[in-house]
C-alpha positions as CSV (number, residue, x, y, z in Angstrom):
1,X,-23.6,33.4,-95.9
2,X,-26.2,33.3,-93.4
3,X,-27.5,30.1,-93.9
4,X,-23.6,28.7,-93.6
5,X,-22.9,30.5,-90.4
6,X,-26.3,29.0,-88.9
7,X,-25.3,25.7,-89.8
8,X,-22.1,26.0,-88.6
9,X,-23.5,27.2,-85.3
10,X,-26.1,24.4,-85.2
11,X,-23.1,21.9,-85.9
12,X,-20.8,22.8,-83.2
13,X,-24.4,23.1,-80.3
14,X,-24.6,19.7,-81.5
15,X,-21.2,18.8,-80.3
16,X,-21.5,20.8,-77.6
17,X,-24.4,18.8,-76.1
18,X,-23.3,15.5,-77.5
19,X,-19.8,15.9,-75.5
20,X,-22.2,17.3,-72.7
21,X,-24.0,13.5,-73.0
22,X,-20.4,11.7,-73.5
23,X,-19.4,13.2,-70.8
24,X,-22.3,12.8,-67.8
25,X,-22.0,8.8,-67.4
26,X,-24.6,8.6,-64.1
27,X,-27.3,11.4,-63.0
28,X,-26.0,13.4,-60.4
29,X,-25.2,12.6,-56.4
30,X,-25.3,14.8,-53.9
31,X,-23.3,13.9,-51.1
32,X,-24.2,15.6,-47.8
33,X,-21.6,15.6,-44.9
34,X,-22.3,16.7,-41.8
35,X,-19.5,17.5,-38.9
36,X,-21.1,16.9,-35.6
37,X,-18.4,18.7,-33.3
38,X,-18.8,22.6,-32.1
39,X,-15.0,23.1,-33.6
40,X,-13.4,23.8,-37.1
41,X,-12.3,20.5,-39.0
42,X,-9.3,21.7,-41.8
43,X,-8.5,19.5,-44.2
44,X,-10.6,16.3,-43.0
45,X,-10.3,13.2,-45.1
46,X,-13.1,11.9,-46.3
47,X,-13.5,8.0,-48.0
48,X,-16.7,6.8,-49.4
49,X,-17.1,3.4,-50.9
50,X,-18.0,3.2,-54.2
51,X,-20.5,0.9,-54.5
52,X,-22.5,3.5,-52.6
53,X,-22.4,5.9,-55.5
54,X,-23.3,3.1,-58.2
55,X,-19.5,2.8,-59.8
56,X,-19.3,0.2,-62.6
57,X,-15.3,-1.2,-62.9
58,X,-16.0,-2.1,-66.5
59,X,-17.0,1.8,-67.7
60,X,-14.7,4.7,-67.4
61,X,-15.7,6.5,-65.2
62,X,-13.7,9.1,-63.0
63,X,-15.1,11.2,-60.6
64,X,-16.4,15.0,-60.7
65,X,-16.9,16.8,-56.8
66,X,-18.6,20.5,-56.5
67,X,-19.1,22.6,-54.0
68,X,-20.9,26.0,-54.2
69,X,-19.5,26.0,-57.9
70,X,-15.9,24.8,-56.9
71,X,-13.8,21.8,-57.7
72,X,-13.5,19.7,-55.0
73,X,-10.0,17.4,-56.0
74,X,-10.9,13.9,-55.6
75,X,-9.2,10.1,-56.5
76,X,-10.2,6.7,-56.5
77,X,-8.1,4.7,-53.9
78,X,-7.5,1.2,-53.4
79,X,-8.2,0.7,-49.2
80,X,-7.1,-3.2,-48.8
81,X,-4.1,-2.9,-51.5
82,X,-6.1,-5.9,-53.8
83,X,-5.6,-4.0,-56.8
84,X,-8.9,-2.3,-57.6
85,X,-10.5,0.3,-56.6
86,X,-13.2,1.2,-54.1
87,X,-13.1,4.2,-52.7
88,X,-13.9,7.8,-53.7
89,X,-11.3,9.9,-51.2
90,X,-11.3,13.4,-51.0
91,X,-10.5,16.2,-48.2
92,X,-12.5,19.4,-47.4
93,X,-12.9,21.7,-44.4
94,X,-15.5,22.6,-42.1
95,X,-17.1,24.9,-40.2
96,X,-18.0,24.1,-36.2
97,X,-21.4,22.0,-36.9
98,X,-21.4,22.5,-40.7
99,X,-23.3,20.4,-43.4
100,X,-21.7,20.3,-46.8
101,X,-24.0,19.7,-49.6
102,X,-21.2,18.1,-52.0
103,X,-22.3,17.5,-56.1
104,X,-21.0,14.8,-57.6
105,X,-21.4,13.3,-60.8
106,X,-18.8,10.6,-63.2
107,X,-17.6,11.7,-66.2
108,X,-15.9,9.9,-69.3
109,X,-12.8,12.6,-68.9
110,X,-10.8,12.7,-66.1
111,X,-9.9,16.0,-64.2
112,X,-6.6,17.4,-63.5
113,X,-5.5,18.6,-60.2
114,X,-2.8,19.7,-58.6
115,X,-0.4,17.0,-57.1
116,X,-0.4,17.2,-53.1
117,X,0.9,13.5,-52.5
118,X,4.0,10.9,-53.7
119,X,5.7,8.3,-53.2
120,X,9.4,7.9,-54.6
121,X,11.4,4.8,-54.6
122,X,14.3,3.6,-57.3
123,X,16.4,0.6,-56.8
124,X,19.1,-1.0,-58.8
125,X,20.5,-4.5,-58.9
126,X,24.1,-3.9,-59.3
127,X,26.4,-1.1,-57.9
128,X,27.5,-0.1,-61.6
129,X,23.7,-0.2,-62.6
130,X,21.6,3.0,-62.8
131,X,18.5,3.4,-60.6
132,X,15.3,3.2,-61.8
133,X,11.7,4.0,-60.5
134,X,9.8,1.2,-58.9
135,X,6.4,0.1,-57.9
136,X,7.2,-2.6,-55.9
137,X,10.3,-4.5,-54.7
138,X,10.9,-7.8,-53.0
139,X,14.4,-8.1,-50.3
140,X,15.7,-11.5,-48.8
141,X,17.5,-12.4,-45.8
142,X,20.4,-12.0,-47.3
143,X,20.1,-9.0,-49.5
144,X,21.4,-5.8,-46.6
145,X,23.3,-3.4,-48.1
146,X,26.8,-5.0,-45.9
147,X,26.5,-8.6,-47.6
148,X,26.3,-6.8,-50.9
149,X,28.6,-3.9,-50.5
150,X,26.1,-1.1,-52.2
151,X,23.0,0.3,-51.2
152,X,20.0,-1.1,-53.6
153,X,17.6,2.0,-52.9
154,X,17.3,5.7,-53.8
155,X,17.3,7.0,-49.9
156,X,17.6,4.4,-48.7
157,X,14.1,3.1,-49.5
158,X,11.0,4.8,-50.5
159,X,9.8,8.6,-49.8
160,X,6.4,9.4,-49.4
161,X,4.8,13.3,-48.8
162,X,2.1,15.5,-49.2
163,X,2.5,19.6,-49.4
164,X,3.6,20.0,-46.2
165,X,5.9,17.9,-45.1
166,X,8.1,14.2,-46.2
167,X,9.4,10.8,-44.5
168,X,11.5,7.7,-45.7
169,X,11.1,4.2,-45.0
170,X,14.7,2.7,-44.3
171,X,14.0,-0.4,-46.2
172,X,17.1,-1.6,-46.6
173,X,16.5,-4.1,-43.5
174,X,16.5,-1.2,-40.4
175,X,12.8,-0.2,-41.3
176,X,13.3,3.0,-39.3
177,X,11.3,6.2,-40.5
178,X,13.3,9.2,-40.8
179,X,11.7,13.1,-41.2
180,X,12.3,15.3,-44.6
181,X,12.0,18.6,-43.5
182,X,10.2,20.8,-46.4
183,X,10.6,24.3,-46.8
184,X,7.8,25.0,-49.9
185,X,4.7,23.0,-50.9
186,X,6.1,21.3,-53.7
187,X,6.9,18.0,-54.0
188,X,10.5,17.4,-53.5
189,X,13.0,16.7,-57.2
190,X,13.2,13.5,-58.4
191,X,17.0,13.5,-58.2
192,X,16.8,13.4,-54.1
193,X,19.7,10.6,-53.1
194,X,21.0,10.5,-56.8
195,X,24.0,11.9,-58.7
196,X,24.3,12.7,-62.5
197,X,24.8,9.3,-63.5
198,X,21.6,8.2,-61.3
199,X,23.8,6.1,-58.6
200,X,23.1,6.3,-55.0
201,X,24.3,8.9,-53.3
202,X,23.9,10.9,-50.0
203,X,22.8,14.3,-51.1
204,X,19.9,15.2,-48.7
205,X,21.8,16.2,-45.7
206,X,22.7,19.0,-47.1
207,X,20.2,22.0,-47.3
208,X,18.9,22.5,-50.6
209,X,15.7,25.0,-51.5
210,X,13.4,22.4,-50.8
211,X,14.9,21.5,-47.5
212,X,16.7,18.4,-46.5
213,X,16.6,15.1,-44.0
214,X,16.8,16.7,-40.2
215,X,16.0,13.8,-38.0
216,X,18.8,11.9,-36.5
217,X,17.4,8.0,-36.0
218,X,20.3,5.8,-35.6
219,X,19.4,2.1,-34.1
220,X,15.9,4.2,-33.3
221,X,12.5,3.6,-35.1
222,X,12.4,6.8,-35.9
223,X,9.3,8.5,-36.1
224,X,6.8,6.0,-36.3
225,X,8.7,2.6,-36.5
226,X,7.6,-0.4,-34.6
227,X,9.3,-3.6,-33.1
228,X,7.1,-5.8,-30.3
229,X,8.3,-6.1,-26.5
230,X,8.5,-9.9,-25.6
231,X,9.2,-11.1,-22.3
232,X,10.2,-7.6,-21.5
233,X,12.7,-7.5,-24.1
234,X,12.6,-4.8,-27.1
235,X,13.3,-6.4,-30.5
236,X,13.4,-4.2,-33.3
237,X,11.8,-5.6,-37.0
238,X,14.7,-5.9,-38.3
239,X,18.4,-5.2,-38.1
240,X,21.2,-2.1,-37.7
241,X,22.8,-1.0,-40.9
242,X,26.2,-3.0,-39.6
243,X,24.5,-6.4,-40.1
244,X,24.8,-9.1,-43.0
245,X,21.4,-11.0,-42.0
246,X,18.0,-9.8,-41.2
247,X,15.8,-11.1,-39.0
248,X,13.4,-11.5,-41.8
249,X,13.2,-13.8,-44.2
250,X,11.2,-11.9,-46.9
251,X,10.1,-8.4,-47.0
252,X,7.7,-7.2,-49.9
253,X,7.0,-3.7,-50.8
254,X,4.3,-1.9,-53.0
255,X,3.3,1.0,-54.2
256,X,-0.3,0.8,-54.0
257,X,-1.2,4.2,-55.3
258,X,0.1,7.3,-55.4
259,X,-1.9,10.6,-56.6
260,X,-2.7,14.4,-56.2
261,X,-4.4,13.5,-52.9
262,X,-3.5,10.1,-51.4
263,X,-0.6,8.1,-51.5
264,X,-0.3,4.5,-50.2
265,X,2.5,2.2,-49.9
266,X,2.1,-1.5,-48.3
267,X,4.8,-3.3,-46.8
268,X,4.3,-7.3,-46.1
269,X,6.4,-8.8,-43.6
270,X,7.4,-12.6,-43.6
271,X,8.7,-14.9,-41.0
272,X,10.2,-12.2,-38.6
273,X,12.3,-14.0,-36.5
274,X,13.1,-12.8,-32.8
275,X,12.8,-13.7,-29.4
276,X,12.4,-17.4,-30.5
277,X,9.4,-16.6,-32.0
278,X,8.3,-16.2,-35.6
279,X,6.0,-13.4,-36.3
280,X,3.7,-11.8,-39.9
281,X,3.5,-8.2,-40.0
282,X,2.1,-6.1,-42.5
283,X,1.9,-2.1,-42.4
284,X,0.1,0.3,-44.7
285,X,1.5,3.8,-45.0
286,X,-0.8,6.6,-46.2
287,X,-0.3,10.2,-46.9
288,X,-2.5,13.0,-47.9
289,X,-2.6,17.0,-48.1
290,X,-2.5,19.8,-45.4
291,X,-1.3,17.7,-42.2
292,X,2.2,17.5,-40.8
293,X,2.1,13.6,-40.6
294,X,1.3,10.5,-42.0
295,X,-1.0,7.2,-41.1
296,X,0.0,4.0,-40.8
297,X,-1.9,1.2,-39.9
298,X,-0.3,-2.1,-38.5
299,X,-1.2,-5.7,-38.0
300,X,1.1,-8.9,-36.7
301,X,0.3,-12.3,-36.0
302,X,2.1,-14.6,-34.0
303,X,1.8,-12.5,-30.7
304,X,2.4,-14.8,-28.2
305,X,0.5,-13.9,-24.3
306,X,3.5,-11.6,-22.8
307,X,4.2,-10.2,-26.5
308,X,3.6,-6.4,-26.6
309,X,3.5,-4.1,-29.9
310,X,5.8,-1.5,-29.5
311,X,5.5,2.0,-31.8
312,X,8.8,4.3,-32.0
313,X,9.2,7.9,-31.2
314,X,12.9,8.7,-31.4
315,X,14.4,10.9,-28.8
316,X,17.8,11.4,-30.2
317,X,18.9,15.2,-29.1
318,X,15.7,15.5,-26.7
319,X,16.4,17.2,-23.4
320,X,13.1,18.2,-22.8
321,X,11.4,14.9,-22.0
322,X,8.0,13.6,-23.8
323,X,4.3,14.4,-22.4
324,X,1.8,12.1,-23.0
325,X,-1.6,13.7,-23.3
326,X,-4.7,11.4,-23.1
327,X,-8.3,11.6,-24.0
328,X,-10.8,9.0,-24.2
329,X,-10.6,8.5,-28.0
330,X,-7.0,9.5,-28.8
331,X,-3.6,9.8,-26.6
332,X,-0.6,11.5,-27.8
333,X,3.2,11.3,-27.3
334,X,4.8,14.8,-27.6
335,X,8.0,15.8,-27.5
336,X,9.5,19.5,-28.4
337,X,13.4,20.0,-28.7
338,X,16.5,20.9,-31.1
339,X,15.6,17.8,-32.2
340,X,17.1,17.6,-35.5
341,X,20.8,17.0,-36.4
342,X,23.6,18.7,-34.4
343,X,20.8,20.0,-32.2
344,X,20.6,22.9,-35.0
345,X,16.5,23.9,-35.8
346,X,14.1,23.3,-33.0
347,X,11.6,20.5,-34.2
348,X,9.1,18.9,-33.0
349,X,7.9,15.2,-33.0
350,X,4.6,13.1,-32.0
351,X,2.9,10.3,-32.2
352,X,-1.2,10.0,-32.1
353,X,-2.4,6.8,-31.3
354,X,-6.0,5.2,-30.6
355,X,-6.7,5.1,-26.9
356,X,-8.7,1.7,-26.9
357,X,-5.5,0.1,-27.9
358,X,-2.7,2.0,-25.8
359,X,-1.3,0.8,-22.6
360,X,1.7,3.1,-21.9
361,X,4.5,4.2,-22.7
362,X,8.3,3.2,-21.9
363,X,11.8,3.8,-23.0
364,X,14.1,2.1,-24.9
365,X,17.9,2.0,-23.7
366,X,20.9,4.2,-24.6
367,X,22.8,1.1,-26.5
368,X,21.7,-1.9,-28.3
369,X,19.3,-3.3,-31.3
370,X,16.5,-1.2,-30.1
371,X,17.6,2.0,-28.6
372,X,16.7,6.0,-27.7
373,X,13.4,6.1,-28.5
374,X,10.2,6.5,-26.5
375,X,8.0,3.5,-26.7
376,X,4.0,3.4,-27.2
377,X,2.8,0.4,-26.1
378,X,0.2,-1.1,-27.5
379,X,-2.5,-4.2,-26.7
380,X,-3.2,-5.4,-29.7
381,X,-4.8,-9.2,-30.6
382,X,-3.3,-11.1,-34.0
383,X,-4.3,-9.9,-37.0
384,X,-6.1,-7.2,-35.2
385,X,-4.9,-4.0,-36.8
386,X,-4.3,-0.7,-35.4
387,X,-3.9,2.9,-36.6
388,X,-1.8,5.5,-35.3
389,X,0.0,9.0,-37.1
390,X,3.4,10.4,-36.7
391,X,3.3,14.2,-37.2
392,X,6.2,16.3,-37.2
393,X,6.5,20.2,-37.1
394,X,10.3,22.2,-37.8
395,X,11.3,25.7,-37.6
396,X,12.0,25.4,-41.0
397,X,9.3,24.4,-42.6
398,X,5.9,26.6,-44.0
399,X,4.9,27.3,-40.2
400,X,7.7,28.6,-38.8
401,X,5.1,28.7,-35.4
402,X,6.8,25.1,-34.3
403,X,9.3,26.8,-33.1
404,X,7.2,27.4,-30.4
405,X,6.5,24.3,-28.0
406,X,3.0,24.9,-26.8
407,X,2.5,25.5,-30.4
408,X,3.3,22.3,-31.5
409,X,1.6,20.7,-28.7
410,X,-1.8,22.4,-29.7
411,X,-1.4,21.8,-33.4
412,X,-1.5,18.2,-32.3
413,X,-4.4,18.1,-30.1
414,X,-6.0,19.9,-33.1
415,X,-4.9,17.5,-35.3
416,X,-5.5,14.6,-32.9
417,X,-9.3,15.5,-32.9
418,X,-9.7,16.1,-36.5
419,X,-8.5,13.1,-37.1
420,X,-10.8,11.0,-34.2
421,X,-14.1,13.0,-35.5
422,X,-16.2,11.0,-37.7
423,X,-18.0,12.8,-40.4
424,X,-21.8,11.9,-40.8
425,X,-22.3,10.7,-44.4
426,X,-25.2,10.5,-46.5
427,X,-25.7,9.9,-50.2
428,X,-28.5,11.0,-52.1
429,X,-29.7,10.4,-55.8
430,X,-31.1,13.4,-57.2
């Protein structure tokens, strides 16, 4: 009996240490990261490429980050939306001039985390069809929701969130971004803008325990929207909810990736047609944990020399006016108000943009195309793209502190120079 139970021992050391071997596909990393401001960073992003930390595409391999004996969660991303990979992203926090000493290692397994991030969109072809989930979804000219007498898209078009707050992309040919307001962490139920039988419905005005859509947008951009100023004229990408025919001839959506802790969804543009001009337009929205906001990243070509991108803060319900607040890397439109439908929660709504690129800021008009929103405007070359975040804080939500409008206005300056602090990067073989 001895002699069994010390080969049975042997045997499972030996699986032990051959699993050990399966499982350690490259000698470790250790990625130092260094925050070179005198002021707390929470929740930073952080995206390294991955040929910096000798990744093979043809292996499987997934990636393993430690620090101080804790799981760090971590994804491979797709940055240019080609398809493959080529990123490691990840956030952490930091301490006012800290250095994080961060292990990493691949492994043959992959870990399991908790899911921070999505991106939800169904469509259906027909009005007595179901909807279904989709990754990607091409709309002509022709296909608005009036010409065809139903609404294609699960709320309208797609949502996308992390733990702390959501947003929706009207799709549908208005390409307005409305506000979810959250009241938990989790991510919000599948069944959001469907009935029983999975048809379309309008079921997120109302409060449910996760929370429900607040923001009133109307012929607005919403929170984040954009349309370009030409000739001193605002025109809107796209059209109002009333109309048969977009402006645009093709739009193309795609899930790039969604994950526990970034989500990215790429929308392509084609032949935008205003002002007697023809414009290209392509956006990228992204999405990860602990901030109240998103990032999107815009490019359009076909600006002509009095042509002026324009980025959309509705003001629906505002009586309070917006403050802009500049810096030299970052300015901010802020506005604080009973923002939210029927003037009922107090809310507040911003937009962080880069300050190389901003000009000013103007407003749009009470009727029309294009109408009561604050405008950023920004000087932009074609193709050149630029990056800006819409944040958004309610009463509602986790921090019931936005209540409170100097508050909200600090949370984004905070959050304004978080996101404008580069982290110091450097990779180590060990």
């Amino acid at each position: 009996m001895p002699k069994i139970k010390c080969t049975y021992f042997l045997s499972i050391l030996t699986i032990l240490l051959l699993s050990s071997c399966d499982q350690n596909v490259e000698d470790n990393i250790q990625i130092s990261l260094t925050n070179p401001e005198n002021t707390s960073l929470s929740d930073k992003a952080i995206a390294i490429g991955l040929t910096k930390l000798d990744y093979k595409a043809d292996a499987e391999m997934h990636p393993l980050l430690t620090f101080e004996g804790d799981t760090i969660a971590s994804q491979l991303v797709d940055s240019n939306a080609n398809g493959k990979v080529d990123q490691l992203f990840f956030v952490t926090d930091f301490e006012p001039s800290e250095t994080k000493k961060i292990q990493f290692k691949w492994i043959a397994e992959a870990p399991q985390y908790k899911v921070k991030t999505n991106i939800r969109f169904g469509k259906r072809e027909a009005l007595e069809e179901p909807v279904a989930p989709a990754l990607e979804e091409t709309l002509s000219a022709t296909d608005m929701p009036k010409a065809l007498g139903f609404q294609k898209y699960q709320t309208d078009g797609p949502t996308w969130e992390n733990d702390k707050v959501a947003f929706r992309h009207y799709l549908d040919g208005r390409n307005a971004k409305d506000v979810y307001g959250k009241k938990s962490a989790a991510i919000t139920p599948e069944n959001v803008g469907l009935d029983e039988s999975k048809a379309v419905v309008d079921n997120y005005h109302t409060m449910e325990a996760w929370g429900r859509d607040v923001f009133p947008v109307g012929n607005s951009a919403g929170l984040g929207g954009f349309g370009v100023i030409a000739n001193d004229t605002i025109r809107r990408l796209g059209i109002l909810v009333t109309d048969t025919l977009s402006n645009i001839e093709k739009t193309h959506f795609k899930i790039v990736e969604k994950g526990p802790v970034k989500s990215t969804m790429h929308i392509d543009y084609s032949n935008w047609n205003t002002a007697g001009n023809t414009y290209q337009a392509k956006e990228t929205v992204t999405i990860w944990p602990g901030m109240y906001a998103y990032q999107n990243t815009v490019s359009i070509s076909g600006l002509k020399e009095n042509d002026t991108l324009a980025i959309g803060l509705s003001n629906i319900n505002n009586q309070n006016g917006v403050e802009e607040i500049k810096t030299e890397k970052w300015v901010a439109l802020v506005q604080h108000d009973s923002l939210t439908y029927d003037r009922k929660w107090i809310m507040g709504t911003a937009l962080i943009l880069p300050a190389d690129a901003y000009s000013s800021y103007t407003e749009a008009p009470q009727t029309g195309q294009f109408t009561q929103s604050y405008l950023a405007k920004m000087n932009v070359a074609n193709e050149e793209p630029v990056t800006y975040y819409g944040v958004s804080g309610w009463e509602l939500s986790q921090n019931p502190k936005f209540k409170d409008a100097a508050y909200f206005k600090a949370y984004v300056e905070q959050l304004a120079n978080q996101l404008f602090t580069p982290i110091d990067i450097n990779i180590e073989n060990k």
